[in-house]
C-alpha positions in Angstrom: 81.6 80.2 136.8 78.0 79.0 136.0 77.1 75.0 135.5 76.7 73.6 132.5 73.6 72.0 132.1 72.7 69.2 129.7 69.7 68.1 128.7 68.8 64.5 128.1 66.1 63.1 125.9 64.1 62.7 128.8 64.5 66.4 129.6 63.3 67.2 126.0 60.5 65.2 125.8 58.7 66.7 129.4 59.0 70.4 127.7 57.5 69.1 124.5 54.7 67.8 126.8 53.9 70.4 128.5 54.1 73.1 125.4 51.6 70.8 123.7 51.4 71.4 120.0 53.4 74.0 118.0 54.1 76.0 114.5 55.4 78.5 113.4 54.7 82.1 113.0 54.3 83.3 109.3 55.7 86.8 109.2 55.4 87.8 105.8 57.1 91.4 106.0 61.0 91.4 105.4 63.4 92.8 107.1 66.1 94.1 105.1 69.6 94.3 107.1 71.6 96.9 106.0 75.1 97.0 106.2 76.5 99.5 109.1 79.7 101.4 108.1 82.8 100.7 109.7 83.2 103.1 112.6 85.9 105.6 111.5 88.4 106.4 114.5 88.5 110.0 115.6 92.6 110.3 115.1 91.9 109.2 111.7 89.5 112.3 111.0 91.5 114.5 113.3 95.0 113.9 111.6 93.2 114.6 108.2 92.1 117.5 109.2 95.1 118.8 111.1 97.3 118.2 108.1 94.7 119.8 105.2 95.2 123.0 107.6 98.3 122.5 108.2 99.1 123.2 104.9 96.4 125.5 103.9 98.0 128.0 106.5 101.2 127.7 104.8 100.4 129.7 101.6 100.2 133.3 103.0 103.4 133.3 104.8 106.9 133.4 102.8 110.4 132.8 104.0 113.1 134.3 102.1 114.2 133.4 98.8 116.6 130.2 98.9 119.2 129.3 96.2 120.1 125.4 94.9 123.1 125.3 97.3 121.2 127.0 100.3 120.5 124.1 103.4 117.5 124.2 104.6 117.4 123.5 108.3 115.2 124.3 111.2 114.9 123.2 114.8 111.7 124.0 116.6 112.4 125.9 120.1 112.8 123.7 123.2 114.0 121.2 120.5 118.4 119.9 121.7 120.8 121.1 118.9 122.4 117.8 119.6 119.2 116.6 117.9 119.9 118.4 114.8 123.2 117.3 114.5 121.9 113.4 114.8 119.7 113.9 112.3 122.2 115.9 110.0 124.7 112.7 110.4 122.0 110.1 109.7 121.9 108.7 113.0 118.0 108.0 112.9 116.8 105.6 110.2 114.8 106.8 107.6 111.7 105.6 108.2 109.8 106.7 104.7 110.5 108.7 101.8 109.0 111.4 99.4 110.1 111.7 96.0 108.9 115.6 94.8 110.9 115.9 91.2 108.9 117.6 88.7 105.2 117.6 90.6 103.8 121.5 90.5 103.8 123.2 93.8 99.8 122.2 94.1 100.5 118.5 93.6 103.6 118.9 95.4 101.8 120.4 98.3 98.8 117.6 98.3 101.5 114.9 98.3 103.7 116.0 101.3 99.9 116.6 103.4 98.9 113.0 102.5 102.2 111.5 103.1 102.8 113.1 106.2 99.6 111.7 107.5 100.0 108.2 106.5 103.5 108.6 108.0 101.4 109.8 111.1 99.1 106.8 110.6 102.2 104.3 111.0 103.9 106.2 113.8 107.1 107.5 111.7 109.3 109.6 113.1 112.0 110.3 110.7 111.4 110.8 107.1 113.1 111.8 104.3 112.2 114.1 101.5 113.7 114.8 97.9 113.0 118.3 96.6 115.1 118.7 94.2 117.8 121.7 93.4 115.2 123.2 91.1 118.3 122.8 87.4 115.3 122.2 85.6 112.8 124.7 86.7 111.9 128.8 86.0 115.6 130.1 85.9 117.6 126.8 87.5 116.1 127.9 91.2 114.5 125.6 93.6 110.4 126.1 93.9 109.5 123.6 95.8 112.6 123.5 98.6 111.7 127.3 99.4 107.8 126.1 99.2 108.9 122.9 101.4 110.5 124.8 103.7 108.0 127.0 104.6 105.3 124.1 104.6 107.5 122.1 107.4 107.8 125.3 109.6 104.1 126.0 110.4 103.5 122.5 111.0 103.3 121.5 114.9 104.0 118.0 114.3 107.6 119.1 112.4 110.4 118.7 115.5 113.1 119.8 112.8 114.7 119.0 109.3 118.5 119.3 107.7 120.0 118.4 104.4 120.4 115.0 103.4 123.9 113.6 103.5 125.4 113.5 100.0 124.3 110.0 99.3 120.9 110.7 100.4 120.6 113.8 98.0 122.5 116.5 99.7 120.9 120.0 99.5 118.3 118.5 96.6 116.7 116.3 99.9 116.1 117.4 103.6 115.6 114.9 106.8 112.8 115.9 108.8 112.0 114.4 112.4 108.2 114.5 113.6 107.0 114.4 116.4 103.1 113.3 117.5 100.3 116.0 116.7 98.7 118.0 119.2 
């Protein structure tokens, strides 16, 4: 660790001796200091733009046609069924939530990319969504479960979903685990 030294009055008065006589420097160009944007980090950028094509993907492939009463559930491969099951019977805690009644499939779609990246952002791992049985849509059947459905299967970070229990929404919500992007 380096010494400290102090200076005494004494000390002060042999520099000013030996500088001699002083003034300042008139500079009469400004410098203007800008202010330097806050460094953005890269998994910031990257999760962005893993989830807008995450769910730009989505649109060109279809699943089949679901009903109100259909469950959705999936379990990506490699993935324990005794996971699923968990996750069917609540045993993880719900972590977030996304409300989807009445948005159009666009908006719909928009919300579920930017809520499943600030659920990324905050390191959630279990999340549930409400879809809705679709009794007030185009001839009382679900758009946005089947849409849902086939969002959360082309996703990477999407380890699997089930049906809520019935007093989390039942078939009108699904809980989905997630896993960390690749």
């Amino acid at each position: 660790m380096p010494k400290k030294y102090i200076l005494t009055e004494e000390d002060k008065q042999l520099f000013r001796d030996k500088i001699g006589q002083v003034s300042p420097i008139k500079n009469e160009r400004q410098i203007l200091k800008t202010r330097q944007p806050k460094p953005v980090p890269l998994k910031k950028t990257t999760l962005k733009k893993h989830a807008n094509h995450e769910l730009l993907v989505s649109d060109h492939f279809e699943f089949a046609e679901l009903d109100s009463e259909h469950e959705l559930s999936y379990c990506r491969s490699g993935m324990q069924h005794n996971t699923l099951k968990k996750l069917r019977r609540g045993h993880y805690s719900i972590n977030a939530e996304l409300d989807l009644h009445g948005l159009f499939v666009v908006e719909a779609k928009q919300a579920l990319a930017n809520f499943l990246y600030q659920c990324h952002q905050h390191d959630f791992r279990c999340i549930r969504i409400i879809h809705g049985k679709g009794n007030r849509s185009y001839q009382n059947k679900p758009v946005l479960k089947q849409k849902l459905s086939n969002w959360l299967r082309l996703r990477n970070d999407v380890l699997a979903y089930t049906p809520a229990r019935l007093n989390d929404g039942g078939t009108g919500a699904i809980y989905v685990l997630l896993g960390k992007l690749k």
